[in-house]
C-alpha positions in Angstrom: 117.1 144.8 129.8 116.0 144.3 126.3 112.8 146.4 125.0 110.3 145.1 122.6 109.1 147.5 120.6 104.7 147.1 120.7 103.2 148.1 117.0 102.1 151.8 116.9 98.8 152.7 116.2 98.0 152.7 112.2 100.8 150.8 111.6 99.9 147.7 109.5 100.1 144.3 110.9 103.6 142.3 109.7 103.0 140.9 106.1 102.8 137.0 106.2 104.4 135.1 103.6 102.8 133.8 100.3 100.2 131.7 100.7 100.9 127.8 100.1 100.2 126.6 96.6 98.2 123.7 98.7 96.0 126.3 100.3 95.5 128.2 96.9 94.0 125.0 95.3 92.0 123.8 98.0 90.5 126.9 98.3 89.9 127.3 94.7 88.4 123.4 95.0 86.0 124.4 97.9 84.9 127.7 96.3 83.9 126.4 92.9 83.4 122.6 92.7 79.7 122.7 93.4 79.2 125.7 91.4 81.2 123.6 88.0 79.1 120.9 88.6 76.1 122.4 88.5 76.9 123.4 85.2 77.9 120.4 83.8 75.0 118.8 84.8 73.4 121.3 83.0 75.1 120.6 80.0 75.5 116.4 80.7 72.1 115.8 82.1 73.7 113.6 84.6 74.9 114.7 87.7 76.7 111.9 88.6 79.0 112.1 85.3 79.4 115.9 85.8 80.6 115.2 89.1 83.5 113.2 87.8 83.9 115.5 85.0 84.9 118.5 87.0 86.5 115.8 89.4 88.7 114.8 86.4 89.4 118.9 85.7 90.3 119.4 89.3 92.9 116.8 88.9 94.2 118.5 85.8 94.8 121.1 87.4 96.2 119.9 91.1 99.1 117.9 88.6 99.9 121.2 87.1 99.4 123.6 89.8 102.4 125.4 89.9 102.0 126.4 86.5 98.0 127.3 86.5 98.4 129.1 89.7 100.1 131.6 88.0 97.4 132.0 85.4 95.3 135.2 85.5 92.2 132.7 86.1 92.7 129.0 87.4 89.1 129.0 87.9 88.8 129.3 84.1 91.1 126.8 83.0 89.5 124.3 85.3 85.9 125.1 83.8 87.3 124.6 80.0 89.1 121.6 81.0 86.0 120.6 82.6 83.5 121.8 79.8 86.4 119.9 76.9 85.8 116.7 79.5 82.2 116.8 78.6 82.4 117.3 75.4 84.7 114.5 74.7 82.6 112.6 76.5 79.3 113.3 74.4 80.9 113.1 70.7 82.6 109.7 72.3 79.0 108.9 72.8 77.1 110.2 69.6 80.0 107.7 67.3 78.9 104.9 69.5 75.6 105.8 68.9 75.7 106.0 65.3 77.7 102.9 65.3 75.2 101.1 66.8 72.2 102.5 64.4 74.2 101.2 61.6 74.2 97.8 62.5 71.7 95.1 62.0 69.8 93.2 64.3 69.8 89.6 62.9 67.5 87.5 64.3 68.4 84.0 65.1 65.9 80.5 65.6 66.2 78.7 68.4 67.4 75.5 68.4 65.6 72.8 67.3 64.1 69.8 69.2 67.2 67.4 67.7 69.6 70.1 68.5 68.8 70.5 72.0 68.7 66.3 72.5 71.9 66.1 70.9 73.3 68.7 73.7 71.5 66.7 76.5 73.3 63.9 75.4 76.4 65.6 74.7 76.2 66.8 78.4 75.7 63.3 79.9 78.8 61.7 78.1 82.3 61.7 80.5 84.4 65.0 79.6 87.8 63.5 78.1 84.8 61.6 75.5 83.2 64.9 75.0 85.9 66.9 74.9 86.7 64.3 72.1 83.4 63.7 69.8 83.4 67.9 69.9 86.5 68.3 68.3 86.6 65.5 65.9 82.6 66.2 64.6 82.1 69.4 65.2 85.7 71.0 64.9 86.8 69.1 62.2 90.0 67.9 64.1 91.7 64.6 62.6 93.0 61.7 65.3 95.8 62.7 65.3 95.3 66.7 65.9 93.3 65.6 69.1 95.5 63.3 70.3 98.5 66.1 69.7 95.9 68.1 71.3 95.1 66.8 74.1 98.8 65.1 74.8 97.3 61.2 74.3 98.1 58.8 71.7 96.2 58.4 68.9 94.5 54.7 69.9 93.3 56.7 73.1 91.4 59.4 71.1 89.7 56.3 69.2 88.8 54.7 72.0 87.4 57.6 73.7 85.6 58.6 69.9 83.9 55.1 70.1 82.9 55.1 73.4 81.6 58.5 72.9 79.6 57.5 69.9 78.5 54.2 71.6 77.1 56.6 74.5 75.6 59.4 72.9 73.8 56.4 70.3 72.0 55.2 73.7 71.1 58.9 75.3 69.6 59.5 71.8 67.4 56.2 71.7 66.3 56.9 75.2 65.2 60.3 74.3 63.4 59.0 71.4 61.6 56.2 73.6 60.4 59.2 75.8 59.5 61.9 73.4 57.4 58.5 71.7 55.7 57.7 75.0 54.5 61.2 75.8 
């Protein structure tokens, strides 16, 4: 028969081994995340950025756990990751800032009453005659860059240049018969 032996009184219980590195963090996470973020939203003015901010830190620190467990004070290095995270993010902000103070607005007309009929009619032509009278007027493309262009010979791009210009000749008339009639 085999006796167990029961613990005497006083005696202290069996010593469990070290806790997982897991349970460390997550108990570090649970203890302090709402306590960091309340004081980066102090220091952001925005709760949801402070949020990811100390987020971000926690991260950090999860990748390098088996190193910052060790430290004196995780919770320490998490807050001055977290505090260098919103930091970053401010100057990142105050350059863009500047930047944009530094540029001028310019302030650009509208289009004018021939430009806009000239789209109109631009817009009711076929695309392959479009696509055409576009590159040759406005792009400054030759023949035969369109037709190298657009994998056509070069008699094609003509034709679809002259039917363009035939069209867009007759959209133009008719909006001058109707801006005359109003």
């Amino acid at each position: 028969m085999t006796v167990t032996r029961d613990r005497r009184a006083g005696e202290p219980p069996p010593q469990a081994g070290p806790e997982p590195p897991e349970l460390a963090f997550d108990a570090l996470y649970h203890a302090h995340f709402r306590g960091l973020v309340v004081q980066l939203t102090a220091y952001t003015g925005d709760l949801g950025q402070a949020q990811d901010l100390v987020q971000e830190a926690f991260c950090r620190a999860y990748q390098n756990w088996d190193r910052i467990a060790g430290y004196e004070d995780p919770l320490a290095w998490v807050r001055r990751v977290a505090w260098n995270l919103g930091h970053s993010r401010w100057r990142r902000l105050r350059t863009a800032q500047a930047w944009l103070l530094r540029q001028r607005e310019t302030h650009v007309a509208g289009p004018n009453p021939d430009r806009v009929a000239v789209d109109a009619a631009l817009g009711r032509l076929p695309a392959r005659q479009r696509r055409a009278v576009v590159l040759h007027y406005l792009a400054d493309l030759s023949v035969a860059e369109i037709a190298s262009q657009e994998q056509v010979a070069e008699g094609t791009v003509k034709s679809w240049l002259h039917r363009g210009r035939t069209a867009l000749a007759a959209h133009l008339r008719e909006t001058v018969e109707e801006v005359r009639d109003v």
